[in-house]
C-alpha positions in Angstrom: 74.7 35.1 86.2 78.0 33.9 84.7 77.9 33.0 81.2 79.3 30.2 79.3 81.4 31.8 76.6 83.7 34.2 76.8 85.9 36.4 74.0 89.2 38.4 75.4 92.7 39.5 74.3 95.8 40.5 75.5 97.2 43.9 74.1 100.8 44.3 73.7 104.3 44.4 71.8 105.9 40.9 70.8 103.9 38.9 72.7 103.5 35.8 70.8 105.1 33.5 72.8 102.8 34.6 75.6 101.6 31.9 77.6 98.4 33.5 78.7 96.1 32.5 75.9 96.8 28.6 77.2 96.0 29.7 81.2 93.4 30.3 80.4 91.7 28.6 77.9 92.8 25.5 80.1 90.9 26.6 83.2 88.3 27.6 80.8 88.0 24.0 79.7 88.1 22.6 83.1 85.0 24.8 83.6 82.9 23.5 80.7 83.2 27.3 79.2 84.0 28.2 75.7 86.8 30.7 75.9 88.6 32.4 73.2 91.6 34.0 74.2 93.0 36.3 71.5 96.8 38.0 71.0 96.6 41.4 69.5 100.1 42.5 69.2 101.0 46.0 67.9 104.5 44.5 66.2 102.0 42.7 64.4 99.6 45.2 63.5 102.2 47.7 62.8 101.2 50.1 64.9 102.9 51.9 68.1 101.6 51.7 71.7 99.8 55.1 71.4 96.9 52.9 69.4 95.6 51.1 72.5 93.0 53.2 72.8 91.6 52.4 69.7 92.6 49.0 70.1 90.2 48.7 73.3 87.5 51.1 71.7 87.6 48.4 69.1 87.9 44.9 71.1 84.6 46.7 73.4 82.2 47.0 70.1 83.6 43.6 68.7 81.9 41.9 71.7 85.5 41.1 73.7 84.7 40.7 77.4 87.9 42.0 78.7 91.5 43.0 77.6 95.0 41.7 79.4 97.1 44.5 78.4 101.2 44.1 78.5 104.5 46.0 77.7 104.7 48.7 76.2 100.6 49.8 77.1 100.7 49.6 81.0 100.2 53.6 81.7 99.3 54.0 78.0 95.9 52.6 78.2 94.7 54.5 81.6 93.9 57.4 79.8 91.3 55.2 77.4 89.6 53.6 80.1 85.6 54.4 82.2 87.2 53.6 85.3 90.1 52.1 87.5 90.3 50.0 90.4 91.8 51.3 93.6 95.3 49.2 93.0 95.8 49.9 89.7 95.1 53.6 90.1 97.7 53.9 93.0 99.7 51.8 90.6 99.6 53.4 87.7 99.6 50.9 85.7 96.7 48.5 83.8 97.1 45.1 82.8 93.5 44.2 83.2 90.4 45.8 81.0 86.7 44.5 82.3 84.1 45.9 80.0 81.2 46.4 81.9 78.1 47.7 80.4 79.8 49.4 77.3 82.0 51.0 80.2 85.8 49.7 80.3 87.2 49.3 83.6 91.0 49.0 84.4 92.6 46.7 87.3 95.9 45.4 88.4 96.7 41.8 88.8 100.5 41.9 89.1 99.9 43.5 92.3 97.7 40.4 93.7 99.3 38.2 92.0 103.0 38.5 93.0 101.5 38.8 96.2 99.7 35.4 96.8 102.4 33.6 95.2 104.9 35.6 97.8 102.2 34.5 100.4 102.1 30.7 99.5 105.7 30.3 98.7 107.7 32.3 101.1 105.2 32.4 104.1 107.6 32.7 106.7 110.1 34.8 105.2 111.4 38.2 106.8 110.4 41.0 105.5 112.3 44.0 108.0 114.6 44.9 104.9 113.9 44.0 101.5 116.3 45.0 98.4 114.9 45.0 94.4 116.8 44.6 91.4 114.3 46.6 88.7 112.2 49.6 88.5 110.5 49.1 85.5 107.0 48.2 84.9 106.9 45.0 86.5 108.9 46.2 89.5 106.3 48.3 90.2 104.1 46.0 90.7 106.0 44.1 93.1 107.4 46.6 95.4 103.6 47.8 95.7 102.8 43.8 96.4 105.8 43.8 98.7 105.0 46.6 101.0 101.3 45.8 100.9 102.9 42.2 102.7 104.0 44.0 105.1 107.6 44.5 104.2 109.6 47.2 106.4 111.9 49.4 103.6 112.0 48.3 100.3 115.1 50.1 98.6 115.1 49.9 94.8 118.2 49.2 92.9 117.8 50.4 89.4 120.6 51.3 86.7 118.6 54.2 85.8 118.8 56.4 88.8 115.9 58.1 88.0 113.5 55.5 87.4 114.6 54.0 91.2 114.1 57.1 92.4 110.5 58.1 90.8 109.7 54.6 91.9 110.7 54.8 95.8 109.0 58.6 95.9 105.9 57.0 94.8 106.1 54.1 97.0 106.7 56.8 99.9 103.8 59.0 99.1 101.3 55.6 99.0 103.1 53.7 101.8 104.1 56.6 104.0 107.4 58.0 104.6 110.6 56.2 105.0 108.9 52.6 103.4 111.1 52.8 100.4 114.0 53.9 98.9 116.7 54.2 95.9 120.2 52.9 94.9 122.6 52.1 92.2 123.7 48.4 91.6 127.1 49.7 92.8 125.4 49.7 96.5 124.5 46.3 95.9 126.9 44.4 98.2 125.9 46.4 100.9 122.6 46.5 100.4 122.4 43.0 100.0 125.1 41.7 102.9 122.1 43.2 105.5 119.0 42.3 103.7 116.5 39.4 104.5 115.3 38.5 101.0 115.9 40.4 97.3 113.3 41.1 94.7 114.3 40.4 91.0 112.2 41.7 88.7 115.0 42.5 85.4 114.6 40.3 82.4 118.1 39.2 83.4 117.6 35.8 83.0 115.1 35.1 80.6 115.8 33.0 77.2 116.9 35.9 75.5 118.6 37.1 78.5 120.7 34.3 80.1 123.0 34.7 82.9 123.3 36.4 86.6 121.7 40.1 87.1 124.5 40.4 89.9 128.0 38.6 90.8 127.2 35.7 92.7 129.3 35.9 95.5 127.0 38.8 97.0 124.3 35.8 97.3 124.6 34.6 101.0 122.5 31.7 102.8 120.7 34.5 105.0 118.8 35.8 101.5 115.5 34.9 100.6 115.0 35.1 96.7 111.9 36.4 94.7 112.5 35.4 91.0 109.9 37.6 88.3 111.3 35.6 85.5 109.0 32.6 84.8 111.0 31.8 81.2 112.7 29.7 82.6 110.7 28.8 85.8 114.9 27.7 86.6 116.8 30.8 86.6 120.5 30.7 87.3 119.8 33.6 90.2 117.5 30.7 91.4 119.8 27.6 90.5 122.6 29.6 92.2 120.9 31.1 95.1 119.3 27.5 95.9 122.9 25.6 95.8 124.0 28.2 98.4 120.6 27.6 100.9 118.7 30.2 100.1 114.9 29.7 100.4 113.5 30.5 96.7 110.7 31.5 94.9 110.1 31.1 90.9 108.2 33.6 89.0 105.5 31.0 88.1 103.2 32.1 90.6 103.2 35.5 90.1 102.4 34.5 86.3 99.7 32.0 87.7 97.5 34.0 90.4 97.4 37.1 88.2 96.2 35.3 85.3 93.6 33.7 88.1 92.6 37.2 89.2 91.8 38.2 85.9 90.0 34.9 84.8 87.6 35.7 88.0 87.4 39.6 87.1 86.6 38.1 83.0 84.1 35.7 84.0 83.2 36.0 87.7 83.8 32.5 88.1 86.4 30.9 90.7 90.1 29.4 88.8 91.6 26.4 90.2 95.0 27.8 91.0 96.7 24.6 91.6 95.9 23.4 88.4 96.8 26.3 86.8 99.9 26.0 88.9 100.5 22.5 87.5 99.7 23.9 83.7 102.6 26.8 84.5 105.0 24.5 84.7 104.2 22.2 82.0 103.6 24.8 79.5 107.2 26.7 80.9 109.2 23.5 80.3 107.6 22.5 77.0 109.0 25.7 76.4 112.4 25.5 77.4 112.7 22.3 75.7 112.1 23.4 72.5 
């Protein structure tokens, strides 16, 4: 039986402009539930990502019923936890901790979420040959989200070869041979002049990093584009790709529907995601108009 209060966190590195804690306390308060949603940042705290363990050891006897857990902590935090669930364990990657039964139990929301927004804003879109800008944590996440769609080839443009390259073999060994691969942004205008949609997931961007990840004249009506970036909802890849005719897609709904799969893994209880849709983008341009 559900319960009608809830205590959880969210674990990570400069995260105080984090918009989580008001997701959810807003949905909470929809439902009639006392929520308290807690930021427990290790700038703060003084203290490096190797303490997450003890940061979760700690949130688990304080009563917390579950941990978000962000940048830098991801991969950190697996080795801390009872259990994970089948994504995040062919992710790699945690940003969801359920305690269960003194037992903590990691899951993967980036992965669902990127992938119902992709699902409700792009429905139609091709998916034969799909290029990403960004092999980092978040990336990850979406290329997983993007194959799991149904996507062809994913190659992975990264300007760490390495990184593209671990990221595409372990794409391969989930997916099966020949789903993915990796590039240098030098391959770009190739890559992208044959593509159905691209996949940005740098913080190229973002507040503190305005601007284009990539010259804009290798943006061409035939392109899909999949924004991460939700800081501005309006990014100029989006502004720019939109002017030109591309169909678009913000990174608000990836922010929304993975905070919605972990309010239902926190509490068992169903989210509104169109509400929480409407909150995004009133909380994302409060934001940018300060």
């Amino acid at each position: 039986m559900a319960k009608d209060s809830y205590l959880v966190g969210l674990i990570g590195s400069g995260i105080g402009p984090s918009l989580s804690p008001a997701l959810h306390e807003r949905e909470a308060d929809r439902q009639g539930v006392r929520y308290v949603y807690r930021l427990i940042d290790i700038d703060a705290l003084g203290v490096g990502p190797e303490a997450v363990g003890d940061l979760v050891r700690a949130a688990r006897d304080l009563g917390f019923d579950g941990l978000n857990i962000t940048h830098p902590c991801k991969q950190l935090v697996i080795g801390h936890l009872d259990e994970l669930a089948p994504g995040a364990e062919a992710l790699g990657a945690v940003n969801t901790v359920v305690f269960e039964g003194g037992r903590a139990i990691g899951h993967n929301t980036d992965v669902t979420g990127f992938a119902a927004s992709f699902a409700r804003g792009l429905p139609d879109a091709p998916l034969e040959r799909v290029v990403q800008l960004g092999a980092g944590g978040a990336g990850a996440a979406v290329a997983h989200a993007t194959l799991t769609l149904g996507a062809g080839q994913v190659t992975v443009v990264d300007a760490m070869p390495d990184r593209a390259a671990d990221l595409a073999a372990s794409l391969n060994r989930h997916f099966g041979e020949g789903r993915a691969a990796a590039a240098t942004p030098d391959a770009l205008p190739a890559l992208l002049a044959r593509a159905d949609g691209l996949v940005h997931a740098t913080p190229t961007g973002m507040a503190a990093h305005p601007g284009l990840p990539f010259p804009a004249e290798l943006l061409h009506p035939g392109l899909w584009i999949a924004e991460v970036v939700y800081r501005p909802l309006e990014t100029a890849l989006l502004s720019t790709a939109r002017a030109l005719g591309c169909a678009t897609l913000d990174g608000g709904g990836m922010a929304v529907f993975q905070a919605a799969d972990a309010f239902r893994l926190f509490t068992g209880r169903e989210p509104d995601s169109a509400w929480m849709l409407r909150d995004i983008a009133e909380l994302a341009g409060a934001v940018a108009a300060k």
